[in-house]
C-alpha positions in Angstrom: -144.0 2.5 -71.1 -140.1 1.7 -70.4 -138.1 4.8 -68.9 -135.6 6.0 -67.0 -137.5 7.9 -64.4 -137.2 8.8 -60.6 -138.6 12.1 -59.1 -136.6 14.7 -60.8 -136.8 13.3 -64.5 -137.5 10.5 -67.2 -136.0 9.3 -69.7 -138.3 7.7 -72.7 -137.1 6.2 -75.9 -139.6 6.4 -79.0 -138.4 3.4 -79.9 -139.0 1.6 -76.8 -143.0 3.4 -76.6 -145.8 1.3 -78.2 -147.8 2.7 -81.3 -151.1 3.2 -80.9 -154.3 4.2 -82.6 -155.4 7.4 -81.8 -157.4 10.2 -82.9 -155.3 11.6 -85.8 -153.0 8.8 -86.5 -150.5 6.4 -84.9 -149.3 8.0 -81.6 -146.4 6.9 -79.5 -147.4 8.2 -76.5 -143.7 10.1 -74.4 -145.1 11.6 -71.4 -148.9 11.4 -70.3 -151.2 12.5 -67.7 -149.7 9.8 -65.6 -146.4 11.5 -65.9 -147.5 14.6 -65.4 -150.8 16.9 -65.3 -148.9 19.5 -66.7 -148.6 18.0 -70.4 -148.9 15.5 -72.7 -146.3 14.6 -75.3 -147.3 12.2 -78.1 -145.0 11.3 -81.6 -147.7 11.0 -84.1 -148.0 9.7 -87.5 -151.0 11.5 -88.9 -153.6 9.1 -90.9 -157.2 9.2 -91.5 -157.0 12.0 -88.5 -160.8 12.8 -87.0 -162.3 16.4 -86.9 -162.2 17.3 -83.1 -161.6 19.5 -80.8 -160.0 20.0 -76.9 -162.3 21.9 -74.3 -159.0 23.0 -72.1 -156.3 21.8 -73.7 -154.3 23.7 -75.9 -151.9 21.6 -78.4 -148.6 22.4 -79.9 -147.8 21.0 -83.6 -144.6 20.5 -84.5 -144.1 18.7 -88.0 -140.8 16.7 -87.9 -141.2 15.9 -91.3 -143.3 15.6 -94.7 -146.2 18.0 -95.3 -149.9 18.5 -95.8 -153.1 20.7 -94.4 -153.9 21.1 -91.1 -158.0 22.4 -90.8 -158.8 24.7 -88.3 -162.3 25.7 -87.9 -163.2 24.6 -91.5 -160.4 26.7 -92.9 -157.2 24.4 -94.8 -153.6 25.6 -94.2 -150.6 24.1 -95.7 -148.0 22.6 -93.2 -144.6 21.1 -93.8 -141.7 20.2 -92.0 -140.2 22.8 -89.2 -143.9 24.1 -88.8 -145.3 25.0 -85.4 -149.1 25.4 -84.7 -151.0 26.4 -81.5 -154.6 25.0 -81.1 -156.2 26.9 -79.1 -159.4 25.4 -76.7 -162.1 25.1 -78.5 -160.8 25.1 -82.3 -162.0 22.1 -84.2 -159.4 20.1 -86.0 -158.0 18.1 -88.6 -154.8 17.3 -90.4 -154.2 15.5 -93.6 -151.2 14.3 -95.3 -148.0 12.5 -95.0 -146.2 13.4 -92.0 -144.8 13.1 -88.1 -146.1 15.5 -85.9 -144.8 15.8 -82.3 -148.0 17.1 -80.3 -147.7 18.8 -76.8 -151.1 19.1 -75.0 -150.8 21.6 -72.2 -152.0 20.6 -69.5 -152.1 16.8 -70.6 -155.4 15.4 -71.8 -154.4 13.1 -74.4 -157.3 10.7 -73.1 -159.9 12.8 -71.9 -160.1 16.3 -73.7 -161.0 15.0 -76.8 -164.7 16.0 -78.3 -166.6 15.0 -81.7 -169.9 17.0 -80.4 
């Protein structure tokens, strides 16, 4: 991932971060584990998004723009742009429409928190 980084900050540009497939849609991963334990920032693009759930991380939705249903624990909610939602550990979850979502994990496990059980 290109940056601008030393030990006091970095510097990502989305367009400069590769898209990649991930759970809920194309991510461009902005600040990972290897950045940081703390959190995980990821730009995503929801399609064909899985129904899972995170064992200790707890994720932040933001929807930049467009709009659809996020599921949590079974039950559908409608979303739109300038919507926040908190995931709690342990809440299974799904999202489902046309839209960019900027995701915050806290504390980052973009790769490894992730469960289908």
């Amino acid at each position: 991932m290109p940056a601008e980084t030393n030990e006091r900050y970095i510097i990502r540009r989305l367009g400069e971060v590769p898209v990649e497939r991930g759970v809920c849609g194309w991510r461009r991963t902005l600040i990972s584990h290897d950045d940081t334990p703390v959190a995980n920032v990821s730009h995503l693009a929801i399609d064909d998004s899985k129904y899972h759930y995170h064992r200790e991380m707890t994720e932040y939705y933001y929807v930049l723009n467009g709009g659809g249903t996020i599921t949590l624990d079974g039950e559908k909610r409608p979303i739109a742009a300038g919507d926040l939602v908190v995931i709690r550990p342990g809440t299974w979850h799904t999202s489902d429409g046309k839209m960019d979502v900027l995701i915050f994990g806290v504390p980052a496990g973009e790769q490894t928190d992730v469960w289908f059980e």
